[in-house]
N, CA, C and O atoms as a GROMACS GRO file, in nm:
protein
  396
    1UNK      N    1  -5.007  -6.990  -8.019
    1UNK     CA    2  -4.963  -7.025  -7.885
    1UNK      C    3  -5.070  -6.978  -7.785
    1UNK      O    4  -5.118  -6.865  -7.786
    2UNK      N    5  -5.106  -7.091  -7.686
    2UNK     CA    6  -5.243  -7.061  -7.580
    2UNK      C    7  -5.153  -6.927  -7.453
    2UNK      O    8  -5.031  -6.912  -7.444
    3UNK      N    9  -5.211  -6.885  -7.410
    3UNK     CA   10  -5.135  -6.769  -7.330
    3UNK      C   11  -5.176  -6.875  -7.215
    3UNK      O   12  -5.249  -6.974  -7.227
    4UNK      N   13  -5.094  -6.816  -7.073
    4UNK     CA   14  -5.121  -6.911  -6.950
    4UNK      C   15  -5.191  -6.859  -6.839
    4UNK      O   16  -5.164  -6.859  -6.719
    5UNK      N   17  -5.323  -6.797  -6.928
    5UNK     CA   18  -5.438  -6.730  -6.780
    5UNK      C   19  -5.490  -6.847  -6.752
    5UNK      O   20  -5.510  -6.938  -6.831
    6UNK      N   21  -5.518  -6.844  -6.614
    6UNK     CA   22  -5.605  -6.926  -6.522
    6UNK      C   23  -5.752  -6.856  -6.585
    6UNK      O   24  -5.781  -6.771  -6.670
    7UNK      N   25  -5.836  -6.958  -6.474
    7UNK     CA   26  -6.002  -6.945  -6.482
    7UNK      C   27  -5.980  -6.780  -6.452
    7UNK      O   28  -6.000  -6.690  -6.535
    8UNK      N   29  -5.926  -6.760  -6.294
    8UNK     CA   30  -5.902  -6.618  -6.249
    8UNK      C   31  -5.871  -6.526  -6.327
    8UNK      O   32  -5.950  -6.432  -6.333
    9UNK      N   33  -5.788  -6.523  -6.384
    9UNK     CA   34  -5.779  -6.450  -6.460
    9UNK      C   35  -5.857  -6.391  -6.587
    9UNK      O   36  -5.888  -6.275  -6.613
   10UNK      N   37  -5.877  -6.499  -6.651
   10UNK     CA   38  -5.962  -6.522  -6.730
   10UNK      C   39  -6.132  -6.432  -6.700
   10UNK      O   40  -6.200  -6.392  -6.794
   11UNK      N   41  -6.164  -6.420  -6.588
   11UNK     CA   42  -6.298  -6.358  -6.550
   11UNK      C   43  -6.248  -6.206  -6.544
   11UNK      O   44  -6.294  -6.116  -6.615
   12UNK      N   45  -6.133  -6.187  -6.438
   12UNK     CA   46  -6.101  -6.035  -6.457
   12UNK      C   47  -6.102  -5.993  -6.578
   12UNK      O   48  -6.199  -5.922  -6.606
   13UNK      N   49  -6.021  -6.015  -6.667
   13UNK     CA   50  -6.038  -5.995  -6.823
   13UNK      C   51  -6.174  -5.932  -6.826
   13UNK      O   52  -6.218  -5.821  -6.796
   14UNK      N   53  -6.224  -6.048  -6.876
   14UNK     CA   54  -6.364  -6.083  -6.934
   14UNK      C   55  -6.463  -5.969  -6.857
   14UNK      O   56  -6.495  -5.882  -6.938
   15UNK      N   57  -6.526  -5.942  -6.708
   15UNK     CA   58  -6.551  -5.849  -6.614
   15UNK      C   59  -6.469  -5.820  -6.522
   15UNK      O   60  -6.461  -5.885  -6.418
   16UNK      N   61  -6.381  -5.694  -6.558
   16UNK     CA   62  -6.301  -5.626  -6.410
   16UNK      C   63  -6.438  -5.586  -6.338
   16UNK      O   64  -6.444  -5.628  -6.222
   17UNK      N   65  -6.516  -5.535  -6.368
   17UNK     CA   66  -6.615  -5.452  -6.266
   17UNK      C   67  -6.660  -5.550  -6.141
   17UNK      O   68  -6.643  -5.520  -6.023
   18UNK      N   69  -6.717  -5.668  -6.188
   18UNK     CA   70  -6.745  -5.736  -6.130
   18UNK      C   71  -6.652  -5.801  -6.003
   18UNK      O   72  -6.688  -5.855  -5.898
   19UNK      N   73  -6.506  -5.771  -6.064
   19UNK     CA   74  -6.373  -5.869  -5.962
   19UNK      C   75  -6.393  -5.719  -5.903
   19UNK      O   76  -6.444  -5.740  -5.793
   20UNK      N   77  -6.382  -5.599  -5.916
   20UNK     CA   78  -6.325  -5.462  -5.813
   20UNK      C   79  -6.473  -5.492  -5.743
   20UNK      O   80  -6.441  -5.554  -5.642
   21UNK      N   81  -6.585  -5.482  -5.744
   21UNK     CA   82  -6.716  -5.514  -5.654
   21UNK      C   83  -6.642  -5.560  -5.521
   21UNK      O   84  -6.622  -5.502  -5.415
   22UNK      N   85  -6.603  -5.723  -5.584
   22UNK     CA   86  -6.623  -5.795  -5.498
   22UNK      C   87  -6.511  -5.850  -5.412
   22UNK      O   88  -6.501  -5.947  -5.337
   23UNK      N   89  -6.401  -5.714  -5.467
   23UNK     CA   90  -6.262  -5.685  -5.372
   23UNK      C   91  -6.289  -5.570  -5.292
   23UNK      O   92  -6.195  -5.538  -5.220
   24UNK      N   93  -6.399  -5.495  -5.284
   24UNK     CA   94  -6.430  -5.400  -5.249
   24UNK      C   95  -6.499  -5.407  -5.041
   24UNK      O   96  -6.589  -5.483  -5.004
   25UNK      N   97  -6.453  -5.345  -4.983
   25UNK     CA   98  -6.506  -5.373  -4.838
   25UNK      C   99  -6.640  -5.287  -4.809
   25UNK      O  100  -6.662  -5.167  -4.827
   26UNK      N  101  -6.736  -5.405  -4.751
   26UNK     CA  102  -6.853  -5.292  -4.726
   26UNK      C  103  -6.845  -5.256  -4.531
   26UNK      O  104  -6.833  -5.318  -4.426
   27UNK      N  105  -6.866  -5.082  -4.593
   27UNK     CA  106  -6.852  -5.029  -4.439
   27UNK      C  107  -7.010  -4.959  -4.386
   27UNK      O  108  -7.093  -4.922  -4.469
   28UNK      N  109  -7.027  -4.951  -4.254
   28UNK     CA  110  -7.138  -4.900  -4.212
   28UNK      C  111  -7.122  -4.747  -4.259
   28UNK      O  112  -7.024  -4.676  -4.239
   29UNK      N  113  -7.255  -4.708  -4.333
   29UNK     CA  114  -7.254  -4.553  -4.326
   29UNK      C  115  -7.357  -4.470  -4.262
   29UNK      O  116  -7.359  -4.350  -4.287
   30UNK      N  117  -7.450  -4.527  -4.175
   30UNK     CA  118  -7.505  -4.493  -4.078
   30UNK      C  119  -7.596  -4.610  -4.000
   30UNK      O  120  -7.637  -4.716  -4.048
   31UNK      N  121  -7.612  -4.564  -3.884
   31UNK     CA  122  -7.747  -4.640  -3.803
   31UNK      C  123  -7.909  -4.534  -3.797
   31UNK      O  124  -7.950  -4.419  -3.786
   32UNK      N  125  -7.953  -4.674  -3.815
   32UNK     CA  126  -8.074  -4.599  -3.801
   32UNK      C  127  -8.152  -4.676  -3.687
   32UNK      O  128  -8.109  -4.779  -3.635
   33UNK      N  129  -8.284  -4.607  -3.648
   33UNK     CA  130  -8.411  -4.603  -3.563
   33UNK      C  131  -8.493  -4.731  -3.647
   33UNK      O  132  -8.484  -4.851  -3.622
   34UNK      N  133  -8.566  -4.674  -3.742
   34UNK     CA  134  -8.671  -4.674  -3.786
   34UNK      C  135  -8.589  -4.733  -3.913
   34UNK      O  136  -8.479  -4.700  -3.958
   35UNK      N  137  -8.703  -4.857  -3.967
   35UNK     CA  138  -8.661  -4.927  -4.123
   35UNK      C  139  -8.734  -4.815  -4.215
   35UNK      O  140  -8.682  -4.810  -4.326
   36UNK      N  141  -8.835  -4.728  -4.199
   36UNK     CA  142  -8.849  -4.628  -4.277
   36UNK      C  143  -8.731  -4.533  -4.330
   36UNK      O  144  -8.725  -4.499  -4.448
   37UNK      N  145  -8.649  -4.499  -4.245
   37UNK     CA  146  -8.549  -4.379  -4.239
   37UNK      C  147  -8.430  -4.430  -4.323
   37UNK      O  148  -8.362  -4.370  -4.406
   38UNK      N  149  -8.425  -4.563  -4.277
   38UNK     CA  150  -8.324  -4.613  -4.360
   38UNK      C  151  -8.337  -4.661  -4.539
   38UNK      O  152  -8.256  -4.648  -4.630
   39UNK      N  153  -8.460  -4.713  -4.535
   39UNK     CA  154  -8.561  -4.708  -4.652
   39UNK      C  155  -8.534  -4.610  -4.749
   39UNK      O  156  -8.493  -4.640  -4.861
   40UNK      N  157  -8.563  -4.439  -4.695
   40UNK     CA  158  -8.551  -4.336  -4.739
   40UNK      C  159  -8.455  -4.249  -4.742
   40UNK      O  160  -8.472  -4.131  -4.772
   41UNK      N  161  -8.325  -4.312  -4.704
   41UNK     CA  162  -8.175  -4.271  -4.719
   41UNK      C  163  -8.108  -4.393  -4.824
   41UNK      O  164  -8.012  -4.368  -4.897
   42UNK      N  165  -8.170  -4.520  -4.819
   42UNK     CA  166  -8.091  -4.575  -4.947
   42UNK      C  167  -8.163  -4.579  -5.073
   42UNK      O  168  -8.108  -4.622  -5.175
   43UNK      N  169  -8.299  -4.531  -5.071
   43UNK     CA  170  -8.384  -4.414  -5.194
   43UNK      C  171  -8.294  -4.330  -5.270
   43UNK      O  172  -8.273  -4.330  -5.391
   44UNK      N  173  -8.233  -4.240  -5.153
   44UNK     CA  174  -8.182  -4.118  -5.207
   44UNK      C  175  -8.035  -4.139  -5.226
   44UNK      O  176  -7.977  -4.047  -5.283
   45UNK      N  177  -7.944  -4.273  -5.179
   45UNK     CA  178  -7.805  -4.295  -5.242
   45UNK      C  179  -7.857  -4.397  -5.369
   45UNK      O  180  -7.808  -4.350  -5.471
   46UNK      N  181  -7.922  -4.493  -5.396
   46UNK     CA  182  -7.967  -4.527  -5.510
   46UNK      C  183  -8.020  -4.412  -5.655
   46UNK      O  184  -7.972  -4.430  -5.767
   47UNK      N  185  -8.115  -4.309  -5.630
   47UNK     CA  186  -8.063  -4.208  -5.719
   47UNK      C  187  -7.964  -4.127  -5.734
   47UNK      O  188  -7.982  -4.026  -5.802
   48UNK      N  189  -7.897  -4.140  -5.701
   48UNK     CA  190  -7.716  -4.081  -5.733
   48UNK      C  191  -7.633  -4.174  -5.737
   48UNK      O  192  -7.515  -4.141  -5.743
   49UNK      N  193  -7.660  -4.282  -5.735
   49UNK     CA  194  -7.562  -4.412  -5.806
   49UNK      C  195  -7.489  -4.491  -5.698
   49UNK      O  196  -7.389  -4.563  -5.694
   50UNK      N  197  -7.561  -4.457  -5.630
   50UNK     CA  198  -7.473  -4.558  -5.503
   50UNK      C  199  -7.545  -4.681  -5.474
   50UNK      O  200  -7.666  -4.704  -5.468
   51UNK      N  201  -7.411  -4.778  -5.450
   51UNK     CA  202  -7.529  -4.890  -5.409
   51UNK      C  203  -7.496  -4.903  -5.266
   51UNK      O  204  -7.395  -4.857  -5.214
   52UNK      N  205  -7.608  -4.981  -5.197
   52UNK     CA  206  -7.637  -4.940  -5.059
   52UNK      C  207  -7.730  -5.098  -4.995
   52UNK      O  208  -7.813  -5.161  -5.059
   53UNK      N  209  -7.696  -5.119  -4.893
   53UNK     CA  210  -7.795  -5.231  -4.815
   53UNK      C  211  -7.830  -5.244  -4.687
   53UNK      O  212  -7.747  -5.245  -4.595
   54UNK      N  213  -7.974  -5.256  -4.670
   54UNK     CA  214  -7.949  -5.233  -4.551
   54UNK      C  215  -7.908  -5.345  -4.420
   54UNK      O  216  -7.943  -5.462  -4.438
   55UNK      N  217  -7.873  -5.330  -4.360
   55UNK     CA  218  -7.846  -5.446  -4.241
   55UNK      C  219  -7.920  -5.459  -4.123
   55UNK      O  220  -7.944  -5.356  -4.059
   56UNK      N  221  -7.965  -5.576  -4.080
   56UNK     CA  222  -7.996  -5.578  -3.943
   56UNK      C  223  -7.975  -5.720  -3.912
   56UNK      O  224  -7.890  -5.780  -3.977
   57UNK      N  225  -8.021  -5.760  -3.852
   57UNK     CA  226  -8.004  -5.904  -3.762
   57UNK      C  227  -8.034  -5.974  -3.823
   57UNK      O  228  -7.958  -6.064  -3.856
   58UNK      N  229  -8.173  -5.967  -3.871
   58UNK     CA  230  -8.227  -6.096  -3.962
   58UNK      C  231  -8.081  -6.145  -4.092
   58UNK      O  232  -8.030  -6.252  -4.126
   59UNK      N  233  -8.058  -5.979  -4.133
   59UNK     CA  234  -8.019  -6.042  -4.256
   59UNK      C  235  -7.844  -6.124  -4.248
   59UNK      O  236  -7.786  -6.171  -4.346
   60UNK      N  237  -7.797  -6.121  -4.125
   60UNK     CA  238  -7.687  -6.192  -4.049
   60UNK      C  239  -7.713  -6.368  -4.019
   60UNK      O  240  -7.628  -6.452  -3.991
   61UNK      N  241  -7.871  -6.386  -4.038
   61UNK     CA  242  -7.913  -6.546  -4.051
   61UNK      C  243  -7.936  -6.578  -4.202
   61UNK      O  244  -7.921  -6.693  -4.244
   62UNK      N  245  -7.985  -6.435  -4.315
   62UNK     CA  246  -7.959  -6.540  -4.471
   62UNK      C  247  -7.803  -6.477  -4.512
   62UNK      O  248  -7.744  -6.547  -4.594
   63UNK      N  249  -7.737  -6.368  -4.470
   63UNK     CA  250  -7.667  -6.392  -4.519
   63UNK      C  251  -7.488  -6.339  -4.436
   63UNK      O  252  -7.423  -6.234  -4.437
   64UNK      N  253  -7.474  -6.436  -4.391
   64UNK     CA  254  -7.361  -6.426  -4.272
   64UNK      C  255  -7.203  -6.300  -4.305
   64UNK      O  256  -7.136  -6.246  -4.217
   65UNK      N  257  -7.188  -6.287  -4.438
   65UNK     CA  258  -7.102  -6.266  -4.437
   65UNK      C  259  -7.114  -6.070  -4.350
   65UNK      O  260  -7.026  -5.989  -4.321
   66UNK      N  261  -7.219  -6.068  -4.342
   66UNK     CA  262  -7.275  -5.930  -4.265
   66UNK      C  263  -7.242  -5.959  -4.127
   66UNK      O  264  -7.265  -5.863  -4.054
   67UNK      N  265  -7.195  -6.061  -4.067
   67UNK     CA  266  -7.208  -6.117  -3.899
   67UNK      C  267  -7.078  -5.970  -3.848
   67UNK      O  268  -7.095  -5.893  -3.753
   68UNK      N  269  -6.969  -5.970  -3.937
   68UNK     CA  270  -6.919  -5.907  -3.871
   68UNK      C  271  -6.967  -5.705  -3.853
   68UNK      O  272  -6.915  -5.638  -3.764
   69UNK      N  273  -7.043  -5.661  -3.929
   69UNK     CA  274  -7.072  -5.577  -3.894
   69UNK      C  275  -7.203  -5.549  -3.788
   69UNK      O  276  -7.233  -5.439  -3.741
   70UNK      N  277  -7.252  -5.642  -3.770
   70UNK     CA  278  -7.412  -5.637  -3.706
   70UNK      C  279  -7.433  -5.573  -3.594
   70UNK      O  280  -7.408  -5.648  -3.500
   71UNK      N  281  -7.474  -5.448  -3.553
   71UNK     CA  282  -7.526  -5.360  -3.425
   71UNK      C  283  -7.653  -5.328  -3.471
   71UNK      O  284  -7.699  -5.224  -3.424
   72UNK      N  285  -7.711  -5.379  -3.537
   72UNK     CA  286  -7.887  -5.299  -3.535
   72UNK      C  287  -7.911  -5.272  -3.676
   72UNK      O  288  -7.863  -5.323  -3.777
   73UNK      N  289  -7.998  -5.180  -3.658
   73UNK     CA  290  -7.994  -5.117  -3.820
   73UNK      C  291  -7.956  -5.085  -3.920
   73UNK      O  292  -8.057  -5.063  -3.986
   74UNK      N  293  -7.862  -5.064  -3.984
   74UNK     CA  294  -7.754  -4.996  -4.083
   74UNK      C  295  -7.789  -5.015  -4.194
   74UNK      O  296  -7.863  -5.100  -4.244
   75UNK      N  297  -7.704  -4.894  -4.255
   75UNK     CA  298  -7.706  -4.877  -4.423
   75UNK      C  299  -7.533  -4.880  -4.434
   75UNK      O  300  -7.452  -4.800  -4.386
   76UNK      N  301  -7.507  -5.008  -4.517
   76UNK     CA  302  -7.400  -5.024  -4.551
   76UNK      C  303  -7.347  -5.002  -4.671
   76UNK      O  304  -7.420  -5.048  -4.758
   77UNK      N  305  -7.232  -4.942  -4.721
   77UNK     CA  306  -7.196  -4.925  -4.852
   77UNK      C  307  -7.079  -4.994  -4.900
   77UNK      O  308  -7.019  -5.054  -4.812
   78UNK      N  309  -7.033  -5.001  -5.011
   78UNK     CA  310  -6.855  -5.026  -5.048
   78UNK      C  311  -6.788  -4.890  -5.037
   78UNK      O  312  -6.834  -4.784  -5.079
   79UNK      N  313  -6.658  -4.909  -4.968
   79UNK     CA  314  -6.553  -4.831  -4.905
   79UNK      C  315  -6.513  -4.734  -5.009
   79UNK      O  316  -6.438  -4.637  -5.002
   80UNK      N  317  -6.585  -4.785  -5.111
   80UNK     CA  318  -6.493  -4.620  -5.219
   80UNK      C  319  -6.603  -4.530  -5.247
   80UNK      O  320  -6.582  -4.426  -5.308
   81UNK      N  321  -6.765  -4.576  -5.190
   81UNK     CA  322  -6.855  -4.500  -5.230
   81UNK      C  323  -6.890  -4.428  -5.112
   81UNK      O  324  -6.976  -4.341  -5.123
   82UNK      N  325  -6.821  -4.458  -4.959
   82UNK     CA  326  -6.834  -4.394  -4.831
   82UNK      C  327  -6.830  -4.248  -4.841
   82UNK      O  328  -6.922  -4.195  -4.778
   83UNK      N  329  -6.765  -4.180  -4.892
   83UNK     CA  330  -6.709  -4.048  -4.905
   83UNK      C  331  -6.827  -3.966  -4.959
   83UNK      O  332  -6.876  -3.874  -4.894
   84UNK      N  333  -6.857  -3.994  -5.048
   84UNK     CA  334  -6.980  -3.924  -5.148
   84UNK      C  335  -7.090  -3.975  -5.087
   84UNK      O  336  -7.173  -3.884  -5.087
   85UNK      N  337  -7.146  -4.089  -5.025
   85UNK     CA  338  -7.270  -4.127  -4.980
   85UNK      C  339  -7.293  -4.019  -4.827
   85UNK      O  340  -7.396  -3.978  -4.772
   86UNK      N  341  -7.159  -4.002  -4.798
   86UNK     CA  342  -7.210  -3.899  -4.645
   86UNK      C  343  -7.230  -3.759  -4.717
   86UNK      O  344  -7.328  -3.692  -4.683
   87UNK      N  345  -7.123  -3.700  -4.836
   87UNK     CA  346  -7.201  -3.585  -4.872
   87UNK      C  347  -7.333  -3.618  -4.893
   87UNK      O  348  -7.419  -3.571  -4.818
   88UNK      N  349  -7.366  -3.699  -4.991
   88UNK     CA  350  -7.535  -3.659  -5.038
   88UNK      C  351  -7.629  -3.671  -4.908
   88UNK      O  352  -7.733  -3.605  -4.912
   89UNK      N  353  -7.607  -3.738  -4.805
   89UNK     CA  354  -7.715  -3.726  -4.666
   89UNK      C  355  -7.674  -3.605  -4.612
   89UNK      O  356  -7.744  -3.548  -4.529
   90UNK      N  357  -7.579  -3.562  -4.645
   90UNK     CA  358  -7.568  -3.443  -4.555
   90UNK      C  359  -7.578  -3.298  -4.614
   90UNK      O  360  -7.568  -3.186  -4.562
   91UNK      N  361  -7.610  -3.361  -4.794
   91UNK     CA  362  -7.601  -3.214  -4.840
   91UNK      C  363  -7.804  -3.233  -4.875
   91UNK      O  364  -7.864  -3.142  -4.932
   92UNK      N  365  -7.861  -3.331  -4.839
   92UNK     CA  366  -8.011  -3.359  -4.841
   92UNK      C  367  -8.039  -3.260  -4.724
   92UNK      O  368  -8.086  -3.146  -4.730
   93UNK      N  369  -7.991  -3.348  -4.590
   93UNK     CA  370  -8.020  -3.283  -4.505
   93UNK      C  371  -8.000  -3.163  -4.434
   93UNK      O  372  -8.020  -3.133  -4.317
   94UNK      N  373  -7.948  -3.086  -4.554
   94UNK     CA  374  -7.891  -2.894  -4.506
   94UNK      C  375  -8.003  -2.863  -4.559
   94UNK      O  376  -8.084  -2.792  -4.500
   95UNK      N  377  -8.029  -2.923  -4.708
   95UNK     CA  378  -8.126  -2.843  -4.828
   95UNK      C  379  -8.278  -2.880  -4.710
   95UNK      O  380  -8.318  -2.769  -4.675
   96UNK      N  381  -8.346  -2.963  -4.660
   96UNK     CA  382  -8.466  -2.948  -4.561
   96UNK      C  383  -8.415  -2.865  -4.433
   96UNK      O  384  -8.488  -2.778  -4.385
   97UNK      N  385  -8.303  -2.890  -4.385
   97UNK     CA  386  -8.311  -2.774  -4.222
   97UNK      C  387  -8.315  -2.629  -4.313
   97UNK      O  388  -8.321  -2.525  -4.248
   98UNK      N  389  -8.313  -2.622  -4.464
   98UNK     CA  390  -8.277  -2.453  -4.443
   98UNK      C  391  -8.395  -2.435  -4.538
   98UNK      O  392  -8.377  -2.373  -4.644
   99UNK      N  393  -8.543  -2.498  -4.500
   99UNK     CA  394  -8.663  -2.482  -4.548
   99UNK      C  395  -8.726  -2.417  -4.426
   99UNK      O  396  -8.845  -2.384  -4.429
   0.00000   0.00000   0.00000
């Protein structure tokens, strides 16, 4: 007997990781100045496993679904990796002020 999953279903199965991604909300986790700074803060959430992008204007013309966050510069993350991406900038940036 065929069971009665849809296509939908059928993919969750097959990759949940991929369906939680892309149920997942991306939030701003900082602004920046300088595309260097931001450069070198999603360096340092990429080695600790975060994924990270950065935003600005341009990238609101290839890729819109960013329109609603757009003020300038940003490093944006998914909403469950927000929490841990502000420790590691902020536990970076204790370990240089207390050099």
């Amino acid at each position: 007997m065929l069971s009665s999953y849809t296509f939908n279903d059928y993919n969750c199965i097959r990759n949940p990781l991929k369906i939680s991604i892309m149920e997942d909300k991306l939030i701003t986790l900082k602004n920046y100045e300088t595309m260097v700074d931001a450069m070198f803060d999603q360096e340092l959430l990429r080695e600790n496993n975060i994924e990270s992008s950065i935003n600005n204007e341009d990238s609101v013309e290839l890729m819109p679904m960013f329109g609603e966050i757009n003020d300038g510069l940003r490093i944006v993350v998914f909403e469950n990796d927000y929490e841990q991406a502000i420790k590691i900038l902020e536990e970076y940036k204790n370990s240089v002020d207390s050099l």
